[in-house]
N, C-alpha and C positions, 0 to 999 in steps of 0.2 A: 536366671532360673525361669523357664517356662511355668504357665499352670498347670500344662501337665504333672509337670516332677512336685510341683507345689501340692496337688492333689493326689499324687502316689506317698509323698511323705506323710501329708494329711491320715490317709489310709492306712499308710504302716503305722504310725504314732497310735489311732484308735484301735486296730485290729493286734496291738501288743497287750495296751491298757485292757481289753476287754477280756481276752480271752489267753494272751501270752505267745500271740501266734506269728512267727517270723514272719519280716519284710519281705523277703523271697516269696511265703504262702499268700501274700496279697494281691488278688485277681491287676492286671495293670487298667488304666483310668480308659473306658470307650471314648471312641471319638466323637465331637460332638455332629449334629448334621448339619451337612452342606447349605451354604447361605442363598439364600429363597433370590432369585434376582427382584427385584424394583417393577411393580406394576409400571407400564405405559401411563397411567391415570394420575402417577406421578414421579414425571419425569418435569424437566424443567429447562426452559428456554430460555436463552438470552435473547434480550428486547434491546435493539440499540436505539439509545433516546439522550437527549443533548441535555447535559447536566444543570441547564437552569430550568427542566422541567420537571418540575419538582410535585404538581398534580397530579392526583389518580388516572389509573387510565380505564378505571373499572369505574368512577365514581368523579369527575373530574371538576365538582366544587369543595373538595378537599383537598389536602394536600399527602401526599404518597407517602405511607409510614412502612415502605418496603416487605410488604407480606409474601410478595410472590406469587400472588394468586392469580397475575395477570399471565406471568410467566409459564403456567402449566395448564394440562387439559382441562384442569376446572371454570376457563373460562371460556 
C-alpha cells in the first residue's frame, strides 16, 4: 500500500466520522513537491588514501573519526 492510498483511506475514515460523507466525496491526496536537488556545497568526494592512514587530513595530529569534511566543498 502506498501512502498515498494510506492517506486517501486516512481521509475517507475522518471525512465519514465527521460529517458522514462518502469516500467517493473525498478530494484525492495532492502531490507532494518535487525534490530540491543537493546544493554543490554538499556534495562529496571520494579521497583515495591507503588504509593505514588513519590521521586527519584537516587536522593531522589526530586521528580520523570519518566526518567527511575533508571530502566536500567545506574544506
Amino acid at each position: 500500500m502506498t501512502d498515498d492510498e494510506i492517506r486517501q483511506l486516512v481521509r475517507s475514515a475522518i471525512a465519514r466520522h465527521l460529517g458522514g460523507a462518502n469516500a467517493s466525496q473525498v478530494p484525492p491526496a495532492s502531490q507532494p513537491p518535487a525534490a530540491q536537488p543537493v546544493p554543490l556545497a554538499f556534495a562529496r568526494y571520494p579521497i583515495a588514501r591507503p588504509v593505514e592512514d588513519v590521521m586527519c587530513l584537516i587536522e593531522p595530529a589526530v586521528r580520523c573519526n570519518h566526518c567527511g569534511y575533508c571530502e566536500c566543498h567545506g574544506h
